[in-house]
C-alpha positions in Angstrom: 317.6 -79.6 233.7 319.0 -76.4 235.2 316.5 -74.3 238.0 315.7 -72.1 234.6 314.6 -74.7 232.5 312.4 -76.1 235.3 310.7 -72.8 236.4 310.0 -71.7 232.2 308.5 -75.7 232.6 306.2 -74.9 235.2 305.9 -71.7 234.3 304.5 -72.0 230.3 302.6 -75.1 231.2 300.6 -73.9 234.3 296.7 -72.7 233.9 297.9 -69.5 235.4 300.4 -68.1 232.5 299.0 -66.1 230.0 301.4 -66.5 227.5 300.5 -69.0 225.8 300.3 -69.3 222.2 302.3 -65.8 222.2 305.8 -66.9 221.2 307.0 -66.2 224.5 310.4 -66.8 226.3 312.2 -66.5 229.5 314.4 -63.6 229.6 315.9 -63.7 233.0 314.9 -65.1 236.5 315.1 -62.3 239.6 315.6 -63.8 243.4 313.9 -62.3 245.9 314.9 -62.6 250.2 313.7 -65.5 251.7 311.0 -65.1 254.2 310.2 -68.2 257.0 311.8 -70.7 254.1 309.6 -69.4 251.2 311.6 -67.5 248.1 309.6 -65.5 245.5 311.1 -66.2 241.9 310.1 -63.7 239.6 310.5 -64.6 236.2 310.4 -61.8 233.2 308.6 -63.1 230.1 309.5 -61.4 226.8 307.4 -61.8 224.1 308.0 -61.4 219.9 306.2 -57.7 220.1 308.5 -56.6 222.7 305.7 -56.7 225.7 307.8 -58.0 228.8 305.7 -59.7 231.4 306.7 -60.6 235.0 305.5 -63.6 236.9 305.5 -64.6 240.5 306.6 -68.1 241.5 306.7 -68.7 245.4 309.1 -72.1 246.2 310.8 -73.4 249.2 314.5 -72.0 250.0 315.7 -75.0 251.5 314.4 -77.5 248.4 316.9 -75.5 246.1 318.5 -76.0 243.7 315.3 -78.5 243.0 312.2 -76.9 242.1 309.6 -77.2 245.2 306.3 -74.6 245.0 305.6 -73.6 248.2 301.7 -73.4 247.2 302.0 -77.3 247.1 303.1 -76.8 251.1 300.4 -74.0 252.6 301.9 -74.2 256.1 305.3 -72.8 255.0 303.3 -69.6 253.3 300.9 -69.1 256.5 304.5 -69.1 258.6 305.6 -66.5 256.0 302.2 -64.1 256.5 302.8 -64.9 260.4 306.6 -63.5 259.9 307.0 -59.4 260.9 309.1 -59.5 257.9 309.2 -56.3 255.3 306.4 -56.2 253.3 303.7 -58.9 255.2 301.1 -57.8 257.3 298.6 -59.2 259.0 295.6 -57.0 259.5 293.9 -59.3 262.4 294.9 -61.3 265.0 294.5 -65.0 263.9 295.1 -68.6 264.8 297.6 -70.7 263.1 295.6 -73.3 261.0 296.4 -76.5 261.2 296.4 -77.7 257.7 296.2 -75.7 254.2 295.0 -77.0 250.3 296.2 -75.6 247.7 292.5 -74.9 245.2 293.1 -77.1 242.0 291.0 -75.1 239.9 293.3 -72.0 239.5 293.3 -69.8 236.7 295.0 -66.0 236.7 296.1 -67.1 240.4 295.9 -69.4 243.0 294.3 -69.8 245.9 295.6 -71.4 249.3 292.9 -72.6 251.4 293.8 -72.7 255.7 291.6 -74.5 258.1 291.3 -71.0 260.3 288.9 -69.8 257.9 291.4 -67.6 255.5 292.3 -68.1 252.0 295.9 -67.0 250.5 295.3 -65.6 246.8 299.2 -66.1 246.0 299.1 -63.3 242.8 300.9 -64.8 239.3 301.5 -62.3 236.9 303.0 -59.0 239.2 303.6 -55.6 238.0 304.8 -52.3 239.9 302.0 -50.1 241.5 300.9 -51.9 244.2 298.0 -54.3 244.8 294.9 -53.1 243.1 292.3 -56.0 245.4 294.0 -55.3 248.6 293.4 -51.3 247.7 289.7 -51.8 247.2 288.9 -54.7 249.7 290.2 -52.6 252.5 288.1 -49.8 251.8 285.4 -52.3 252.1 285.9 -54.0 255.1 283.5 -54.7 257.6 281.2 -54.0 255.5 279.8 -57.7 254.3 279.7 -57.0 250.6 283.2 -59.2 250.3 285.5 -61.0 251.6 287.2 -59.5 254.5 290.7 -58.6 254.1 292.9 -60.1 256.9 296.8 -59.4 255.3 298.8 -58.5 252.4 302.1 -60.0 250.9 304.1 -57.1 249.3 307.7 -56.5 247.8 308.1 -52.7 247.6 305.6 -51.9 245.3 304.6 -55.3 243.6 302.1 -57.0 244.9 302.6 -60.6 245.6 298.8 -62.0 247.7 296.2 -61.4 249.5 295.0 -62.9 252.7 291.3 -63.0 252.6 288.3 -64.4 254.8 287.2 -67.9 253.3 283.3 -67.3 252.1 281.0 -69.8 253.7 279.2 -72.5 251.1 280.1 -70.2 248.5 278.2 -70.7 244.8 278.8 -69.1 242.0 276.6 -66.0 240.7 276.1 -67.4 237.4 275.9 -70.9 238.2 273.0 -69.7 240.3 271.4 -67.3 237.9 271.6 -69.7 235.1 270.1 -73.1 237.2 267.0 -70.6 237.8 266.8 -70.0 234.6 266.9 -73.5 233.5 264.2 -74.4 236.1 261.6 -72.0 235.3 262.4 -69.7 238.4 262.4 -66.4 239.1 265.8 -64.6 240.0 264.3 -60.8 240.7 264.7 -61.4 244.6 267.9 -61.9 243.8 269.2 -59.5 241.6 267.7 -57.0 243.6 269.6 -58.1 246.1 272.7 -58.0 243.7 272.2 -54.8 242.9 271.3 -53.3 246.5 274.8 -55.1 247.3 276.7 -53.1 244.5 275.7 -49.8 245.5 276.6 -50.4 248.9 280.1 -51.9 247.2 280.4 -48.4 245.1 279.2 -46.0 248.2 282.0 -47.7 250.3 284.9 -47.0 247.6 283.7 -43.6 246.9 283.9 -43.1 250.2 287.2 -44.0 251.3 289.1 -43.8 248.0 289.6 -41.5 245.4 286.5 -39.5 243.3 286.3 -37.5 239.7 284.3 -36.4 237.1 283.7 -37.3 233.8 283.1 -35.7 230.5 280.3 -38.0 228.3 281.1 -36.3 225.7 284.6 -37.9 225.4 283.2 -41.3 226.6 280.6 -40.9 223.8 283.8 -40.5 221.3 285.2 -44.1 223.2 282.3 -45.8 221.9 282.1 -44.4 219.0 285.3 -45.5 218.2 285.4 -48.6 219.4 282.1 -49.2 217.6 284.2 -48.3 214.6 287.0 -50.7 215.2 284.7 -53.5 216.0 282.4 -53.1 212.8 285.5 -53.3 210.7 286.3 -56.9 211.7 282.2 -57.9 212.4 280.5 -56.3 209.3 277.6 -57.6 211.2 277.4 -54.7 213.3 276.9 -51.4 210.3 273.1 -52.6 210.7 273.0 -51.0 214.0 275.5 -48.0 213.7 272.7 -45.6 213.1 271.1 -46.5 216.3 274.3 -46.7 218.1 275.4 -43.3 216.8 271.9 -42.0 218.6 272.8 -43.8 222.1 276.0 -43.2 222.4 275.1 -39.2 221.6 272.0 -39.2 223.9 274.6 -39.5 226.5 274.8 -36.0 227.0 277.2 -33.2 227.2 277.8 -32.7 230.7 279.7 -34.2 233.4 279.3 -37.3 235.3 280.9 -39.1 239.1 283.7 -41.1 238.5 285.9 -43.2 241.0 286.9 -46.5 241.7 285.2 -49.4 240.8 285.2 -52.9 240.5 286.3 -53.2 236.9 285.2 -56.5 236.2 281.4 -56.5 237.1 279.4 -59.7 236.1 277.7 -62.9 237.4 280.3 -64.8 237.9 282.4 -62.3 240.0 279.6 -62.7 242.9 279.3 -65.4 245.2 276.0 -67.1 247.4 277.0 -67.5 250.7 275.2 -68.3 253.6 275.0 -64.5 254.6 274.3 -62.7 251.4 275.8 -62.1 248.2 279.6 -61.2 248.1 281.2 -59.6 244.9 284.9 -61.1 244.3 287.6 -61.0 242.5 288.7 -56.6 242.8 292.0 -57.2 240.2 289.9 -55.3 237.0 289.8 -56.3 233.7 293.1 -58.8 233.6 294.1 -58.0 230.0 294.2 -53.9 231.1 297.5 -52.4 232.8 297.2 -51.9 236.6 297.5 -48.0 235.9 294.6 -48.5 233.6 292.6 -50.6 236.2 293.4 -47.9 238.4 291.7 -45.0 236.4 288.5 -43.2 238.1 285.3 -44.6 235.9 281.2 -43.9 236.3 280.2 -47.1 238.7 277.3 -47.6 235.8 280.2 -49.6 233.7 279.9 -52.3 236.6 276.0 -51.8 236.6 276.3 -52.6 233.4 278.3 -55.5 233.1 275.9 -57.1 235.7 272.7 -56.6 233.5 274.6 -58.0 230.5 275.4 -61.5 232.3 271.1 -62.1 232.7 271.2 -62.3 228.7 274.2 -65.0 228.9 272.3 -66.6 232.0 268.8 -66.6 230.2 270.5 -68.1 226.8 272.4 -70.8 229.1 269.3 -71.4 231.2 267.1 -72.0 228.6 264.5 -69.1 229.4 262.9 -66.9 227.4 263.8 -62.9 227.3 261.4 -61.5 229.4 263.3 -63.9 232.5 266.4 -61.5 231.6 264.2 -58.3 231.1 262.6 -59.1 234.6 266.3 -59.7 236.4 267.1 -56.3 234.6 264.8 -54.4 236.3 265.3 -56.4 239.3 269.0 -55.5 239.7 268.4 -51.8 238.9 265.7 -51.2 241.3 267.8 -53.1 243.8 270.7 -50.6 243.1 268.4 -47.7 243.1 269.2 -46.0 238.8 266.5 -45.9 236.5 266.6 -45.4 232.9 269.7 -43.5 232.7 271.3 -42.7 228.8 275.1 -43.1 230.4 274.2 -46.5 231.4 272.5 -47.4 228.0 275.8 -46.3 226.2 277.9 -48.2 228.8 275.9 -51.2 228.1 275.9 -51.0 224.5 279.9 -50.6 224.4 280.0 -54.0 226.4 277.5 -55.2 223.9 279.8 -54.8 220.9 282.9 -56.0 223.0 281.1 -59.8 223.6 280.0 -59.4 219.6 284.1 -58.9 218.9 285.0 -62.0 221.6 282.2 -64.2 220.2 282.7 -63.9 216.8 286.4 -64.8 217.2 286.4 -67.4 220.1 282.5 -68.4 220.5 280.6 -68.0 217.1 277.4 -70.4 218.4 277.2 -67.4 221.0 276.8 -64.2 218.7 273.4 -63.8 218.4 273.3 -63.3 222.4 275.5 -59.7 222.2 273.7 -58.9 218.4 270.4 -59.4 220.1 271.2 -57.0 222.5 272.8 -54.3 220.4 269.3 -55.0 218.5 267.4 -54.0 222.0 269.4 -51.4 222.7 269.5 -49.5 219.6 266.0 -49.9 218.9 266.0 -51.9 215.8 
């Protein structure tokens, strides 16, 4: 088996690629400088519809021509961030660990663990334009609302990891939301505290990185749209287009804040730790381009995401609708909105997205987004 054949192996059969199933082949393999005995392979993916997608595949120099990923071997990649070579930089003096673990519960990426503390997210799929997290977690840091930022692992202008602190007895958000629910408990301390911990995340970023403004009346045409689009394949939803016509109208006609934002908002993008919550994960929406993950939006569509994971929580959990209503309030206190029509439109849009993605991959689930399109419509 040539080195080809071996990384398209790895490559279409690891939980990372997100090719599969999309009649996908290997169009050419790229060899970047090697760097303390690591060499980045990055291999272009071309797909039937054209769509070429490039993935990241760090292995050791000096195992070639035989396949050996240097994820599988941390201590070559922390000698690599410890290099003064182009394009790594560590932010903060630190000590070399003695051991590293590579996470086996990957998905888009995976994540290196060290024994100073730190954790290597080594980035799969790689396109020009920099490194959206890095952008975003550096305007945070210091701040304790994620995880500090101690490097970054660049090649010109594709981003290839992230060096990040390593969260103390971390549990997931919607692990946690979802066992209170299915023990009868109350969650309002926390998602106030969720929600006092996003606005500090969205004053931080609008501090230190770009701002805009918006025109509603365009978003309201988005949704409308959309709304369109998704009652064409989920007849389901024409029962509510009168009431979604009114929210998405009652947005306004003015202008609204936008700058950068997290993208991605929901329960499972925050973490427990032993000192507060931290929200994760600062890549955006994976299935959107980077430029489009990059674009200036109203901070309500992560507000919003987060008060659409309490209905997913409560329906996991077991509890009844006012535990989600109370968590609702809870997080918006905490984050210091009230009633505010942008929001209710930006929810409602997210509302009919989970009705498209349930009704294709999770049909058992529908009812949870129609039941909210129901709420928020006022049927």
């Amino acid at each position: 088996m040539s080195l080809a054949e071996a990384l398209w192996q790895l490559t279409s059969n690891a939980r990372w690629f997100g090719g599969r199933g999309r009649d996908g082949h290997l169009e050419r393999v790229r060899s970047l400088d090697p760097i303390a005995d690591v060499q980045s392979l990055l291999l272009d993916v071309r797909y039937g519809d054209g769509v070429v997608e490039t993935y990241h595949v760090p292995v050791l120099h000096s195992a070639l021509p035989h396949l050996a990923e240097a994820c599988d071997d941390g201590l070559r990649l922390w000698d690599l961030l410890a290099t003064d070579a182009s394009g790594v930089e560590l932010l903060d003096e630190l000590p070399r660990p003695g051991s590293a673990t590579r996470f086996p519960g990957e998905q888009s990426n995976t994540n290196v663990f060290f024994s100073n503390g730190t954790m290597l997210k080594v980035l799969r799929r790689v396109e020009p334009g920099g490194g959206i997290e890095a952008e975003l977690l550096q305007a945070l840091r210091g701040a304790g609302v994620a995880p500090e930022l101690h490097g970054t692992w660049t090649h010109h202008d594709l981003a290839l990891g992230v060096l990040v602190e390593t969260l103390q007895d971390p549990e997931d958000g919607y692990d946690v939301a979802c066992a209170a629910a299915r023990g009868g408990a109350s969650f309002t301390q926390e998602a106030h505290e969720l929600g006092a911990t996003l606005a500090r995340v969205h004053e931080l970023l609008r501090t230190h990185l770009a701002v805009g403004a918006g025109d509603s009346t365009a978003l309201a045409g988005v949704f409308r749209r959309r709304f369109d689009e998704a009652a064409v394949e989920l007849p389901a939803l024409e029962e509510f287009r009168d009431g979604a016509t009114r929210v998405f109208e009652a947005a306004g006609s003015s202008e609204f804040a936008t700058q950068r934002i997290h993208g991605d908002c929901h329960l499972g993008q925050v973490l427990s730790t032993v000192h507060g919550w931290r929200y994760v994960d600062f890549e955006g929406e994976p299935m959107k381009s980077l430029a489009e993950r990059r674009e200036l939006d109203s901070p309500l569509r992560d507000v919003a995401g987060m008060l659409r994971s309490f209905d997913y929580a409560r329906q996991a959990g077991g509890a009844d609708a006012a535990w989600a209503d109370e968590c609702r309030a809870a997080l918006l206190a905490g984050y210091g909105v009230t009633s505010d029509a942008v929001l209710t439109a930006y929810e409602l849009d997210k509302a009919v997205y989970e009705a498209i993605y349930e009704a294709r991959f999770r049909p058992p689930l529908l009812d949870v987004p129609l039941t909210a399109i129901r709420r928020l419509t006022g049927l």
